[in-house]
C-alpha positions, 0 to 999 in steps of 0.5 A: 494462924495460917488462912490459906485455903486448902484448894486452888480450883484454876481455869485457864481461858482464852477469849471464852467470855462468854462461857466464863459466866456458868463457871462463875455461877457454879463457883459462888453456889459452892457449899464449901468456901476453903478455896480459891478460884484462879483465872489464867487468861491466855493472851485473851482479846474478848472482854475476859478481863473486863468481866473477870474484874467485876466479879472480883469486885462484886467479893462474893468469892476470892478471885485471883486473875493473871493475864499472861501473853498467848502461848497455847493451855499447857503454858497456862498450866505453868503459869497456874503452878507457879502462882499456886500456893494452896495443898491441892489444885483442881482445872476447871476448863473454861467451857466446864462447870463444877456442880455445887457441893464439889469443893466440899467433896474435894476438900472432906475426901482430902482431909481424910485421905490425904497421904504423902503416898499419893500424888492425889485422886481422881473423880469423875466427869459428867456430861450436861445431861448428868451422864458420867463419863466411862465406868464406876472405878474399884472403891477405895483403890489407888491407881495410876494415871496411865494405868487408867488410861489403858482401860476402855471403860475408865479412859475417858475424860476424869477429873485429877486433883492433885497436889501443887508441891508435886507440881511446883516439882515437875513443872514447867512443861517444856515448851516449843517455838510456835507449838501451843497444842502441847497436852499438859497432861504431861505434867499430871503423868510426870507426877504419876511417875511419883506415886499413884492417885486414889480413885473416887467416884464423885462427880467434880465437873460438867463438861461441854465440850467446844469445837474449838477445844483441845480434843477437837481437831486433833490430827491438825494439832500433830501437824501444828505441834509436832514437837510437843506430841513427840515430847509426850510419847516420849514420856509414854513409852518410858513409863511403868505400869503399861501393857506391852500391846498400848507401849507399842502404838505409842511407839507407832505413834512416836515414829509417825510423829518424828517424821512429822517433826522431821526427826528421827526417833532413833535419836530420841532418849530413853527409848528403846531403840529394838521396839523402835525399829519393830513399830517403825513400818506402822508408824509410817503407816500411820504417817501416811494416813495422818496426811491423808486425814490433815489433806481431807481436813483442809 
């Protein structure tokens, strides 16, 4: 008989000891117990093992721990993936927490709307105060990702879980020398590009977001991870389902973020080169007030 737990709910840390501990606390109140709570801890040099290793000898919930040397959150994503052995996955970051019947809303909605069809579903994220993040989506639709992405009233923070098979396909997410600002959403639009998600309006997590967290200080991180930002508005521009208007800023945002990289994105694959050259005048723009911004940030 088959014992595995049908979720993985995966958080990748570093050093954030300190706020590991309303996870924790989060994650024994759970009503639902099919599932696993796996802890990526990036290069960490806090005390994260340390506690990590008391909760898991306190075996009040199933903890799984892997260190892996420090090479940015997409990487901890990879690492995730290839450890994951359960159907579905879910990140929870390391400043964020589930409420209490989360596990039990993920695994009843899967169970009965599990399909090979469908990459997932997508719920929905809420701030501390209890304020949901972007509007209700339709009920009972599917949709996908980048289709969410364009809508003002959807496009903020959501919370996918998605199927670990469709991951373990796609992954790993490329990496660059001395680039760790690479946005795994990558991965999540690589399987969107396989089947859409369906959509549920349930609250999966409580957000906090960090000074220091990826969507903070974002103008820094085109300047420190060029390569990877090009990487992901590649894939952009190549998607289905996007409106003429939202391609064309990521082209803007291609050719801004080559120069960066010291590119040409003429030469990048499966673009299309006409809508390169039409952005290319806006995306210079957009070059020049990047600088601006990192030069004001300095």
């Amino acid at each position: 008989m088959d014992n595995k737990p049908t979720l993985t709910v995966f958080t990748p840390t570093y050093n954030r000891a300190n706020l590991l501990q309303r996870g924790y606390e989060a994650i024994k109140r759970q009503t639902c117990k099919d599932f696993v709570w796996l802890i990526i801890d990036d290069g960490s040099t806090d005390n994260t093992k340390e506690v990590v290793d008391h909760w898991i000898a306190e075996g009040v919930v199933p903890i799984t721990y892997v260190y892996k040397e420090n090479g940015g959150l997409h990487t901890g994503y990879n690492k995730a993936i290839e450890v994951m052995d359960t159907e579905i996955c879910v990140c929870i970051d390391s400043d964020d927490w589930m409420p209490d019947d989360a596990v039990e809303i993920i695994v009843n909605y899967w169970n009965e709307h599990s399909h090979e069809d469908i990459a997932g579903f997508v719920g929905k994220d809420y701030l501390p105060d209890g304020t949901q993040l972007g509007e209700v989506f339709p009920e009972d639709a599917t949709m996908h990702l980048v289709e969410i992405r364009q809508h003002k009233k959807w496009n903020r923070d959501n919370k996918p879980v998605m199927r670990v098979n469709l991951l373990k396909r796609v992954a790993p997410q490329p990496t660059f020398v001395g680039e760790k600002n690479f946005n795994p959403y990558y991965m999540m639009l690589k399987i969107d590009r396989i089947y859409p998600f369906r959509l549920l309006n349930r609250n999966l997590c409580f957000v906090d977001y960090q000074p220091t967290g990826m969507a903070a200080n974002i103008v820094k991180q085109y300047f420190n991870s060029p390569n990877s930002f090009v990487e992901l508005r590649r894939l952009y521009v190549t998607l289905k389902h996007t409106k003429w208007l939202w391609r064309m800023r990521q082209y803007a945002h291609l050719v801004a973020e080559c120069r960066i990289a010291g590119k040409s994105p003429f030469k990048e694959k499966e673009v299309n080169k006409c809508y390169v050259a039409l952005m290319y005048p806006f995306g210079t723009l957009l070059y020049y007030y990047m600088c601006r911004k990192l030069k004001q940030l300095s």
